[in-house]
PADREN-214791 format. One record per residue (C-alpha): residue number from 1; residue in one letter; x, y, z. Coordinates in Angstrom, 3 decimals, always signed. Layout:
N
NODE  nr rest        u        v        w
NODE NUM    a        X        Y        Z
...
END
This chain:
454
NODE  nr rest        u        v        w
NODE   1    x  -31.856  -26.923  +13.867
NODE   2    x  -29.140  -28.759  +11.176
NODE   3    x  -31.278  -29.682   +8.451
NODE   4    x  -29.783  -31.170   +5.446
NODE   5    x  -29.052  -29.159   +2.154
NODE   6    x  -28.534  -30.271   -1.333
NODE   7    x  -28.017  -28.668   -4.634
NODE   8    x  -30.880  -29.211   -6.749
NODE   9    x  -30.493  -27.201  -10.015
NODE  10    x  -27.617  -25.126  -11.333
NODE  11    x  -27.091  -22.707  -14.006
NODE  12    x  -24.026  -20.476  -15.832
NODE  13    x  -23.043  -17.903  -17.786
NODE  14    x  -19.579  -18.299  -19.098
NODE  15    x  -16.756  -17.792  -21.798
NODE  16    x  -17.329  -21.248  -22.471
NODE  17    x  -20.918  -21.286  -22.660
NODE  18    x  -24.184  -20.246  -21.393
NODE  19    x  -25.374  -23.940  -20.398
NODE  20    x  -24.325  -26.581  -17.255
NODE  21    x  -23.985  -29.533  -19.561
NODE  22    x  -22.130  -27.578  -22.504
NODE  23    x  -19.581  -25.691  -19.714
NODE  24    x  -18.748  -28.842  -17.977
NODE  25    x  -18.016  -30.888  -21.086
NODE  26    x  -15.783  -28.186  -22.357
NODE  27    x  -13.892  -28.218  -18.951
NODE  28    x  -13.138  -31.366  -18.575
NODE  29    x  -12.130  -31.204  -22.498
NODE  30    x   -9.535  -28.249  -20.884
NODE  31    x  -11.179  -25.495  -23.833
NODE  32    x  -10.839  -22.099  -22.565
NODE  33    x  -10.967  -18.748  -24.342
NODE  34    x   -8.140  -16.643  -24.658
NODE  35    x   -7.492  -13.769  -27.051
NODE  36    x   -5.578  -10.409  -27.067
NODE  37    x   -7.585   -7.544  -25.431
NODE  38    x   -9.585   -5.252  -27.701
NODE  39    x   -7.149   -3.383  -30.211
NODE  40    x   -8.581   +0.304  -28.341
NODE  41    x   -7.437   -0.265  -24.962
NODE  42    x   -3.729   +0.072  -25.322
NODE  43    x   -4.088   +3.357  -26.598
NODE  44    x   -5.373   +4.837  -23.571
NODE  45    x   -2.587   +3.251  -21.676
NODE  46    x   +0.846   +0.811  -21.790
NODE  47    x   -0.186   -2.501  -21.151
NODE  48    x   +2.015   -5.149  -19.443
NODE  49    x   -0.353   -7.865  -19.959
NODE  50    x   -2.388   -8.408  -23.612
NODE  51    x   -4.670  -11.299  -23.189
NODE  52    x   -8.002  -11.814  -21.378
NODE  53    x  -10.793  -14.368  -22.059
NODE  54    x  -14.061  -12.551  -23.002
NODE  55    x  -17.927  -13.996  -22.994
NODE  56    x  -19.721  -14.669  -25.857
NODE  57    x  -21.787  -11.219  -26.834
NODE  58    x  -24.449  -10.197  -24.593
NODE  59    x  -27.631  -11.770  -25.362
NODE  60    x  -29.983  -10.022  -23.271
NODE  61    x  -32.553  -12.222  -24.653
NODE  62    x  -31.297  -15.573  -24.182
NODE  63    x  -30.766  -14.541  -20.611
NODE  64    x  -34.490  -13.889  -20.338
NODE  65    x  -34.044  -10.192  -20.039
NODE  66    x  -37.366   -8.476  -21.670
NODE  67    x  -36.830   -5.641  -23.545
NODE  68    x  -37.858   -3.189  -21.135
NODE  69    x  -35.835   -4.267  -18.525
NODE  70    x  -32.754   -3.622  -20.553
NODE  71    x  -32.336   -0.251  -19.850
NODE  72    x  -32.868   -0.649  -16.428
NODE  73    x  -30.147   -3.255  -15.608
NODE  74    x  -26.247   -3.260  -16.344
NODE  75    x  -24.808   -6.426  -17.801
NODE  76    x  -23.766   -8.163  -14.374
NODE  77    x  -27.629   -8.270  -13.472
NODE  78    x  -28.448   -9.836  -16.309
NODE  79    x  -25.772  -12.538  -16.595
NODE  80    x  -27.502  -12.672  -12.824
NODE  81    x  -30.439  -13.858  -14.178
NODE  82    x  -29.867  -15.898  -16.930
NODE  83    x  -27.697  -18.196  -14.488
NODE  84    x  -30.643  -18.234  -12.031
NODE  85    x  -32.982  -18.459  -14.105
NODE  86    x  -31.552  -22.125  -15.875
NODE  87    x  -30.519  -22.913  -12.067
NODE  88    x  -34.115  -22.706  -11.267
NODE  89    x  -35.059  -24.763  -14.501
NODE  90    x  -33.367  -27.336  -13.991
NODE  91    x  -33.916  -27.662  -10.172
NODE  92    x  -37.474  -28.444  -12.009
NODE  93    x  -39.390  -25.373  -10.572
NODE  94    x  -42.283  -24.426  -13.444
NODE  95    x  -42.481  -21.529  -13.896
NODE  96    x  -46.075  -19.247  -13.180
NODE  97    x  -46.726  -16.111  -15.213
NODE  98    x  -47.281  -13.381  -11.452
NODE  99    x  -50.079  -11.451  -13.541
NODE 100    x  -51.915  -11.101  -16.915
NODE 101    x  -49.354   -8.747  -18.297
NODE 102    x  -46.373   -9.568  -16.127
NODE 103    x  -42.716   -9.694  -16.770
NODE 104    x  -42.379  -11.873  -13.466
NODE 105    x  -43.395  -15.317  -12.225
NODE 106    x  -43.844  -17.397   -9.435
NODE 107    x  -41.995  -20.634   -8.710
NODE 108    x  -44.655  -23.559   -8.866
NODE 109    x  -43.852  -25.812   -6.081
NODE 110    x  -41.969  -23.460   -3.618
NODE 111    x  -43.185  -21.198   -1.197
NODE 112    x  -42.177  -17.354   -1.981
NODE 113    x  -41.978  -16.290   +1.434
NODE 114    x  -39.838  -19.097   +2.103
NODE 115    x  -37.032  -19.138   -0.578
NODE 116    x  -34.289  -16.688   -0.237
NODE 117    x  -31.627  -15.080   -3.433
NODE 118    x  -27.798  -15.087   -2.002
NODE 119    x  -25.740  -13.797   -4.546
NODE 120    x  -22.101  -12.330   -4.815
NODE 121    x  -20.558  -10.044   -7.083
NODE 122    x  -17.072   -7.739   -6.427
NODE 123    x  -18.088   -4.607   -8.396
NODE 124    x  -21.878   -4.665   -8.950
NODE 125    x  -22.942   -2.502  -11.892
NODE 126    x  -19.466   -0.928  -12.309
NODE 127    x  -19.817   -0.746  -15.750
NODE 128    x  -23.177   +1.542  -15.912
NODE 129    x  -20.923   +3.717  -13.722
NODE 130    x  -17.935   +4.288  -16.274
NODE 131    x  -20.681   +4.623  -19.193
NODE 132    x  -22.764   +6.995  -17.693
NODE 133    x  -19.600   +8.735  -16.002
NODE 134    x  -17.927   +9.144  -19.579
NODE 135    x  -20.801  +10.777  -21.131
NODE 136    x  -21.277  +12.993  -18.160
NODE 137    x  -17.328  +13.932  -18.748
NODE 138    x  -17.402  +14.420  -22.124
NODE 139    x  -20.494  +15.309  -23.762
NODE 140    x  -20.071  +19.055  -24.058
NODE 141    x  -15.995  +18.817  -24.974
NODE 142    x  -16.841  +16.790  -27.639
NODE 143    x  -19.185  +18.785  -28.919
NODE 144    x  -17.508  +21.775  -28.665
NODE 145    x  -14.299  +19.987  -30.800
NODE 146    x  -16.796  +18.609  -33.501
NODE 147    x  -18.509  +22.582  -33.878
NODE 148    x  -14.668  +23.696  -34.077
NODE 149    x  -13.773  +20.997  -36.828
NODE 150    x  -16.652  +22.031  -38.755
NODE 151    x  -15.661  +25.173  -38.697
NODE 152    x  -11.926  +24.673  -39.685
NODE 153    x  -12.425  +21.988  -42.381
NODE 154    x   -9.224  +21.601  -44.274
NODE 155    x   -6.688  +23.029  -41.721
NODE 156    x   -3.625  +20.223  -40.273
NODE 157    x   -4.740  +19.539  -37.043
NODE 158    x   -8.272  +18.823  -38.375
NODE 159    x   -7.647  +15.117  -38.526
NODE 160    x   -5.607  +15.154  -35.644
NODE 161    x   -8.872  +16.549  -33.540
NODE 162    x  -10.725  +14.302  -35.553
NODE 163    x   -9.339  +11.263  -33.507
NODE 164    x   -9.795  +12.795  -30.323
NODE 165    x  -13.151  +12.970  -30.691
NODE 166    x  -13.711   +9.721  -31.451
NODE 167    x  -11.696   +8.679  -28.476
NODE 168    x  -13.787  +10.996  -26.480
NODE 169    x  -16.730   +8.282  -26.480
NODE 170    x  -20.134   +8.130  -24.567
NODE 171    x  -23.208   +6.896  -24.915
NODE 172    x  -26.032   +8.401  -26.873
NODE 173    x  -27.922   +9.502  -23.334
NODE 174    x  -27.376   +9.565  -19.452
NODE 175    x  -29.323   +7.020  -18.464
NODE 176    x  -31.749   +7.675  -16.010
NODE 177    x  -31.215   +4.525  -13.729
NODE 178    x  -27.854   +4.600  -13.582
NODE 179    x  -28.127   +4.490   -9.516
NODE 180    x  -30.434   +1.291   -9.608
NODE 181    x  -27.955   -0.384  -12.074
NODE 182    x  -24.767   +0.005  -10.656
NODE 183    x  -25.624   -0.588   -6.802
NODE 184    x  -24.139   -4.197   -6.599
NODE 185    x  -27.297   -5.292   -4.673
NODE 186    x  -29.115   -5.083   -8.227
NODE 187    x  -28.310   -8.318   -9.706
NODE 188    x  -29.942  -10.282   -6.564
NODE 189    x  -32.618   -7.687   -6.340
NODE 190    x  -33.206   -8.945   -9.787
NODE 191    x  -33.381  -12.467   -8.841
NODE 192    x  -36.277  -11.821   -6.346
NODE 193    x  -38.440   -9.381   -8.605
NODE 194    x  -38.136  -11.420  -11.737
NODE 195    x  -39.877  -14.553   -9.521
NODE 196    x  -41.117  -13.098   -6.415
NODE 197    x  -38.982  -14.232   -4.087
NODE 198    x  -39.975  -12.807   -0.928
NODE 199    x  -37.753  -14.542   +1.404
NODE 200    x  -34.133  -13.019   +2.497
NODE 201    x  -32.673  -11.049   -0.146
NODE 202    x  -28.924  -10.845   +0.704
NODE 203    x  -25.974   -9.187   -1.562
NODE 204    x  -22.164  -10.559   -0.817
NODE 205    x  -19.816   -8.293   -1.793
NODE 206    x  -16.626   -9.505   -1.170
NODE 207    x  -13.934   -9.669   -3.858
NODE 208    x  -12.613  -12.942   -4.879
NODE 209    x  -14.749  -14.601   -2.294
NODE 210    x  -17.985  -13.176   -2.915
NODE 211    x  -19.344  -16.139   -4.915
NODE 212    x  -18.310  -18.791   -2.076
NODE 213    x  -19.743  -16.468   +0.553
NODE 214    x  -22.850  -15.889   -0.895
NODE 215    x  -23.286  -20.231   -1.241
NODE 216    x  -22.114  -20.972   +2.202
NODE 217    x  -25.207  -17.835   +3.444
NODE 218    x  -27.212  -19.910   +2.003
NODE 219    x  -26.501  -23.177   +2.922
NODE 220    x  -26.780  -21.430   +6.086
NODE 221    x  -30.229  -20.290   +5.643
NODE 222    x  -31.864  -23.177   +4.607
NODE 223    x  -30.012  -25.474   +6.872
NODE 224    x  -30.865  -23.357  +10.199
NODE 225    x  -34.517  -23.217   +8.921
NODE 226    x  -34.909  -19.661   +7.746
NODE 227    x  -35.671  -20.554   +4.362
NODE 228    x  -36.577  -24.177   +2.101
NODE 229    x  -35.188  -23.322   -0.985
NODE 230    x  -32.610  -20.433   -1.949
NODE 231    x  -31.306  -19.227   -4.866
NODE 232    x  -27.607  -18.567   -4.820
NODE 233    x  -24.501  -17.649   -6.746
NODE 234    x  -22.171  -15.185   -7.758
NODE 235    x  -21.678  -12.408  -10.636
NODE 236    x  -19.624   -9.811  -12.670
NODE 237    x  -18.994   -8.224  -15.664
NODE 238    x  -15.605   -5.945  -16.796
NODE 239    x  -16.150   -5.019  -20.505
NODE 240    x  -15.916   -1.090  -20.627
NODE 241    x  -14.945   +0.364  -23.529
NODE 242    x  -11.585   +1.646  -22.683
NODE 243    x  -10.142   -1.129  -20.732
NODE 244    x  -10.002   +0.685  -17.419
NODE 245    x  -11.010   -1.917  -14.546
NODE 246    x   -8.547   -4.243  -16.950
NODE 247    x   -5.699   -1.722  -16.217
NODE 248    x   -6.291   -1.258  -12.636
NODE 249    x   -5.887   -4.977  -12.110
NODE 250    x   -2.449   -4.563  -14.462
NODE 251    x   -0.787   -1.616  -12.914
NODE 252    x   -1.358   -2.941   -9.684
NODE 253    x   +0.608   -6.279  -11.085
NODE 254    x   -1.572   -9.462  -10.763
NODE 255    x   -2.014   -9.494  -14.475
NODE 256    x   -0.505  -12.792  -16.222
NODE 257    x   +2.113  -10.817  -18.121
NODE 258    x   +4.736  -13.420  -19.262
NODE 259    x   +4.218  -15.838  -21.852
NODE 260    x   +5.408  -17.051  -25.219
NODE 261    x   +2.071  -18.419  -25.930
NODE 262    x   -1.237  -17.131  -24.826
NODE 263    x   -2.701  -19.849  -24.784
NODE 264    x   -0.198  -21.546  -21.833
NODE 265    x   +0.141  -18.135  -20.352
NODE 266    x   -2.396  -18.968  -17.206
NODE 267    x   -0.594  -21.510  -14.986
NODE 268    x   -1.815  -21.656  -11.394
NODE 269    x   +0.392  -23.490   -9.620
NODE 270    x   +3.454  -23.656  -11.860
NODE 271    x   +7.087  -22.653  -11.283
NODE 272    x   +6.384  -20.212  -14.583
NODE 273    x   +3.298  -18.419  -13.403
NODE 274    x   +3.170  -14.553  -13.541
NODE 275    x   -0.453  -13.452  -12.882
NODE 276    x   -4.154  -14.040  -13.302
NODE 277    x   -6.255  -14.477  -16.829
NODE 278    x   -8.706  -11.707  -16.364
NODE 279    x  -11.856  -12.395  -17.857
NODE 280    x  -14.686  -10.544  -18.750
NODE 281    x  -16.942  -12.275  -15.880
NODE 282    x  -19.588  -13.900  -16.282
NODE 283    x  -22.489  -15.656  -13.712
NODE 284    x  -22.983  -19.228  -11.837
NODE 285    x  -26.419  -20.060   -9.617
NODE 286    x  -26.664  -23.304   -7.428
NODE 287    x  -30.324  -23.441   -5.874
NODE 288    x  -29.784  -24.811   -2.560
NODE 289    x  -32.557  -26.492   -1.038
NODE 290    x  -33.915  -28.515   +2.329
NODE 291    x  -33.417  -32.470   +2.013
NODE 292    x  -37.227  -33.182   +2.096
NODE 293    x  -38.359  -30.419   +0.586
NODE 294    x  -36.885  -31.810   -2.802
NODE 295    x  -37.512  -35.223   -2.283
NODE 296    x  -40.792  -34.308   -1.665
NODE 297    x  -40.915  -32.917   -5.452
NODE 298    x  -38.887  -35.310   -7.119
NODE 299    x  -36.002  -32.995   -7.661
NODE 300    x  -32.646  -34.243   -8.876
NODE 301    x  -30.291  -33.893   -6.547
NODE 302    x  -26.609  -33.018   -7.583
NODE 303    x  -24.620  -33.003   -3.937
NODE 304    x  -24.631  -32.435   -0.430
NODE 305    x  -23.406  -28.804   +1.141
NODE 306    x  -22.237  -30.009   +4.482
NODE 307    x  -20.074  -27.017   +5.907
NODE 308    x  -18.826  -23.555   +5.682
NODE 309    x  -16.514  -21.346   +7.207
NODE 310    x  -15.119  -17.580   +6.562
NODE 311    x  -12.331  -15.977   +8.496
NODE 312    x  -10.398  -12.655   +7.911
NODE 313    x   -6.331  -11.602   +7.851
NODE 314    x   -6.624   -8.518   +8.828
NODE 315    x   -3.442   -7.735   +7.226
NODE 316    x   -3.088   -6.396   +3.778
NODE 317    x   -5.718   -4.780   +1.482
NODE 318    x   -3.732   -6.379   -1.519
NODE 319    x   -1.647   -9.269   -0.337
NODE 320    x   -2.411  -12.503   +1.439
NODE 321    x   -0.786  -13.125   +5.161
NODE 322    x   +2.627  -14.957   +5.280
NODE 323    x   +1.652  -18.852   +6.281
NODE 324    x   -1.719  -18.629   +5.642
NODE 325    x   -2.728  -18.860   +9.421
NODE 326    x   -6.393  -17.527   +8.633
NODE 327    x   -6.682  -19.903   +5.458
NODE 328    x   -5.697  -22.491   +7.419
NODE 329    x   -7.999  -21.757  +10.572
NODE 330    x  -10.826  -20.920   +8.131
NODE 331    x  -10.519  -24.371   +6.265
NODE 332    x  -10.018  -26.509   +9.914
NODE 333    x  -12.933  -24.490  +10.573
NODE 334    x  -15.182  -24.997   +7.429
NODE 335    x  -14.290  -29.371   +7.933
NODE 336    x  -15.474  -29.139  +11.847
NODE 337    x  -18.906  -27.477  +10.788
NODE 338    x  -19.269  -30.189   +8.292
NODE 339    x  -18.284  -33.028  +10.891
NODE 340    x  -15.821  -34.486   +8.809
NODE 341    x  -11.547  -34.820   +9.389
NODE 342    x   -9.298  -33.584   +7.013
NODE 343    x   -8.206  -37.138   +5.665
NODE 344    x  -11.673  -38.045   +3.961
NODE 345    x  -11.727  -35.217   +2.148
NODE 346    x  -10.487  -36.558   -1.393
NODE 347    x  -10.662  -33.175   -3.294
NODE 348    x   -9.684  -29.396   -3.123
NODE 349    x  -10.808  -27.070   -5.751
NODE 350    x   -8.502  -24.069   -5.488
NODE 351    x   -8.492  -20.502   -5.311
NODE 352    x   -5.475  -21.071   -7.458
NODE 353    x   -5.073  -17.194   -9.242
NODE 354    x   -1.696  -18.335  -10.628
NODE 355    x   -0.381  -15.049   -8.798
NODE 356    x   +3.385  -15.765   -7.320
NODE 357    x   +2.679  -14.869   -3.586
NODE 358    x   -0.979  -16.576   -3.317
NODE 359    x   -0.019  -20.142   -4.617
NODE 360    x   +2.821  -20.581   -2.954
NODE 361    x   +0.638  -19.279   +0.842
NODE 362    x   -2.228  -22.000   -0.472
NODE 363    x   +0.082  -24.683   -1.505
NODE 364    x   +1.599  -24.917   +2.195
NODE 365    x   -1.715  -24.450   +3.282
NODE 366    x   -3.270  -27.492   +1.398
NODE 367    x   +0.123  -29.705   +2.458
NODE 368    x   -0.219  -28.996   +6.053
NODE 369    x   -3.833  -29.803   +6.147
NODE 370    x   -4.468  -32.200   +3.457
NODE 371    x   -1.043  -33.691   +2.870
NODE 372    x   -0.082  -34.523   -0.566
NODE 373    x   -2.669  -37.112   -1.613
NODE 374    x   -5.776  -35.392   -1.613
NODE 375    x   -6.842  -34.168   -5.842
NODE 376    x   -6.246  -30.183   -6.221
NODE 377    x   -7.421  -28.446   -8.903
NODE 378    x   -7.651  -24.801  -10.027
NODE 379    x  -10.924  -23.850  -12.231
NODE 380    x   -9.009  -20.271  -12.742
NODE 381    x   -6.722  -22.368  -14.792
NODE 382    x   -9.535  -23.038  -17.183
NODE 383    x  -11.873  -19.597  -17.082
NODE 384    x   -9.090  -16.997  -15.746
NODE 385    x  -10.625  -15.298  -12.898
NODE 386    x  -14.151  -13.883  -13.121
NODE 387    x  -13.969  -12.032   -9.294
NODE 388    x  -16.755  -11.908   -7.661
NODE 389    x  -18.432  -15.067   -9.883
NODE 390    x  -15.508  -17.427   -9.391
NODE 391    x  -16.430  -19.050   -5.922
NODE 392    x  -19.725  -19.533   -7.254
NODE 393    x  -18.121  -21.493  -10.463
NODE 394    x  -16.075  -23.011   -8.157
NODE 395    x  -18.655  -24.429   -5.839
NODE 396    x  -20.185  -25.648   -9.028
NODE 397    x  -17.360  -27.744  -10.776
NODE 398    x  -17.031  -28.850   -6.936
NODE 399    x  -20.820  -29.970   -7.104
NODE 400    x  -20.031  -31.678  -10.079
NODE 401    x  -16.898  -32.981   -9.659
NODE 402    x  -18.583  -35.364   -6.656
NODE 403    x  -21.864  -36.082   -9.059
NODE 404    x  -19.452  -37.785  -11.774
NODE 405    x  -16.727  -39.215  -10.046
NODE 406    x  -13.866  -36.748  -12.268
NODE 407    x  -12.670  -33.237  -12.867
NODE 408    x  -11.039  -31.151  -15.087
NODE 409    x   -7.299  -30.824  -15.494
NODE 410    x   -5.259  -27.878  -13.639
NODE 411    x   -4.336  -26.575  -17.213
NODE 412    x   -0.855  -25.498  -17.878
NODE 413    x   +1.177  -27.305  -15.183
NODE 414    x   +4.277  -28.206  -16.444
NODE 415    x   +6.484  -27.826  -13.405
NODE 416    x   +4.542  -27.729  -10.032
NODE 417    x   +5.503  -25.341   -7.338
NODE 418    x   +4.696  -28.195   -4.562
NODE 419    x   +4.641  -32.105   -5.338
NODE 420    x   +1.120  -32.071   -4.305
NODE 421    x   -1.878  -34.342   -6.546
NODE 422    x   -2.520  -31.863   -8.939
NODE 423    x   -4.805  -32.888  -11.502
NODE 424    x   -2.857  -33.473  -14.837
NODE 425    x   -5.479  -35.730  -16.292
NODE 426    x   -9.104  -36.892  -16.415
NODE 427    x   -9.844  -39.803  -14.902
NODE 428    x  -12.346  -41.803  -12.885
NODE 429    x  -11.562  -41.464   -8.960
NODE 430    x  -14.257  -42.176   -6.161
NODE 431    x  -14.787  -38.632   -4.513
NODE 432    x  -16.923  -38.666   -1.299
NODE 433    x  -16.104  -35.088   +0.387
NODE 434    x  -14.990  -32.255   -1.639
NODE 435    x  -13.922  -28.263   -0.524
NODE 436    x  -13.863  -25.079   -2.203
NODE 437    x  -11.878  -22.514   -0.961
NODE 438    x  -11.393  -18.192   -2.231
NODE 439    x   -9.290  -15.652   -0.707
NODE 440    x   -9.873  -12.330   -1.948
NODE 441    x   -9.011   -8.594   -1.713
NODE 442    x   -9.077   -7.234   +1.601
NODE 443    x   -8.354   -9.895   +3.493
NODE 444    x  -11.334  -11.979   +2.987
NODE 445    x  -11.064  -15.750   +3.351
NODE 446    x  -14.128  -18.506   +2.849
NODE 447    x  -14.975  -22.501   +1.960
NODE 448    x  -17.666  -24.532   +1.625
NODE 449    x  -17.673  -28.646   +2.331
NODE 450    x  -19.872  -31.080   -0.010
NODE 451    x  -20.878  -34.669   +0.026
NODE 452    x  -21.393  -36.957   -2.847
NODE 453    x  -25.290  -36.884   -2.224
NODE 454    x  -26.291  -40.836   -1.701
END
């Protein structure tokens, strides 16, 4: 069974806003948000890079978190929801109230049992984890300093242990759901409770390319005829207090680490690039849905998903394969299953991490396929990298980039690494086929095929 899938309703949770029409806008304006790291975390450590781009603070209530959900879900599940839940919105699902006193609803106009959540994310609820695992470190050492400085007001190294303490943070109490917030099935788990979604409820945890996975499962599902309607996407959230999971990614040297200005500093692509923008994370949702099923309901439809693919190196936990044989076979791969030759395609978004080593493998890549006149972008240029949500952002600015007929600009490209059609400029173009591609950690390689929907 190959039934036909479009994207009916899409949602985000970003650094450059919490809204489709307000993200895309500032995109395709080339806005991103880049600022020096919080003052604290160089003090726990030497930083080589200095700049991230952060979200907007956490509103759990905007995101249509109630209040007593919040202590049962870390950050990435609910930037999880409030993507899904606009995603569903404006895929023009109403929305039911599931009991008198409920928290939860139903989606009017699609069958629970039939409509499936397929969502990504690299490190689930990592940050409940370094919380929960700093108060259970140092709750009693602190303590014990504070009785001692009480004790010894007045003497020299008061004020000295006076700043150790207040390094020595925690929370006010261990919270007692820690292991339900920081599996990194939560956040879709979240998506099915929240609107009783009883169809497949599937967690992609791959990396870089857990967003893209989890879209191209889904397009899967719905096309083969497990599901109508699924709910898909990608997630994650790096804002603990001390800056660790920022200096993992820096000692291990991915980091964008030299720059004159921070604002050029992230430059997929370019001759000057040194590293990846990290950014805080944040969440995209595409609902997915069977041809019929949303004409049948007068949905807007915003493209086509016609293929997907997903191969493996099998070669370096940290580092991409010389040549980019897998990329290459997973992307020939990913055009068969959508029945379509490499020469209609008129537009690549990406993985572009602005890392020396991957470029330059997906550059060659996109040349030997492609050739140099298809349109190649990088959305990492504009939003740093947000892990395990970036294929899903991707797949969206892909989505949209074949709605409107234009993209964004690959920002900071002075001096490209390939002569390839990098985007330099907005302007109209006729796009019929469009591919996004990730390549993560591990080895982990994936791309899904659209089709301006007509």
């Amino acid at each position: 069974m190959n039934r036909r899938v479009v994207i009916t309703g899409a949602g985000v949770v970003s650094s450059l806003g919490s809204d489709v029409d307000v993200f895309w806008s500032r995109c395709l304006s080339g806005a991103s948000a880049v600022v020096p790291v919080p003052a604290s975390w160089p003090y726990h450590s030497e930083l080589h890079s200095r700049i991230w781009a952060p979200l907007p603070e956490l509103d759990p209530e905007s995101l249509g978190v109630a209040r007593a959900e919040r202590l049962q879900l870390d950050p990435v599940a609910m930037l999880a929801l409030g993507a899904a839940r606009e995603a569903i919105g404006r895929a023009g699902f109403s929305l039911v109230p599931a009991g008198e006193r409920s928290r939860n609803f139903v989606l009017s106009g699609a069958d629970s049992a039939r409509t499936g959540v397929f969502f990504g994310t690299g490190l689930g609820g990592a940050i409940t984890f370094l919380q929960n695992h700093t108060h259970h470190l140092f709750r009693k050492s602190r303590a014990a300093l504070a009785a001692y400085t009480d004790e010894h007001k007045g003497m020299e190294d008061h004020t000295v242990l006076d700043g150790v303490i207040a390094q020595m943070t925690h929370g006010t109490r261990f919270n007692p759901f820690e292991v339900s917030m920081v599996m990194p099935n939560a956040p879709a788990a979240a998506i099915g409770i929240k609107y009783s979604l009883t169809g497949p409820n599937q967690t992609c945890c791959l990396a870089c390319a857990s967003g893209t996975v989890a879209v191209g499962n889904a397009f899967r599902a719905v096309r083969d005829g497990r599901v109508d309607v699924a709910v898909s996407g990608g997630c994650e959230y790096f804002a603990d207090e001390h800056g660790h999971i920022f200096r993992s990614f820096d000692v291990s040297g991915t980091l964008v680490r030299e720059f004159a200005d921070p604002q050029t500093a992230n430059r997929p692509f370019d001759e000057k690039r040194s590293g990846f923008l990290f950014s805080q994370g944040g969440a995209a949702s595409l609902v997915l849905e069977e041809l019929e099923h949303a004409q049948r309901r007068g949905a807007p439809i915003m493209a086509e998903v016609i293929g997907f693919s997903e191969t493996f190196d099998a070669h370096s936990m940290m580092s991409l394969a010389p040549g980019g044989k897998q990329i290459e076979r997973m992307i020939r791969s990913t055009l068969s299953d959508a029945g379509v030759s490499p020469d209609v395609v008129d537009y690549v978004n990406a993985h572009g991490t602005g890392t020396r080593n991957n470029d330059e493998i997906e550059a060659g890549v996109i040349e030997r396929v492609f050739g140099k006149s298809v349109r190649v972008n990088s959305t990492k240029s504009i939003l740093g990298h947000t892990i395990g949500a970036s294929g899903a952002f991707e797949a969206l600015v892909t989505a949209l980039t074949l709605r409107d007929g234009k993209t964004h600009i690959c920002k900071n490209l002075d001096t490209p690494l390939l002569d390839l059609n990098f985007v330099r400029r907005v302007e109209r173009f006729d796009p019929q086929v469009g591919l996004t591609q990730s390549f993560a950690f591990g080895g982990h390689n994936a791309a899904v095929a659209m089709r301006r929907f007509s």
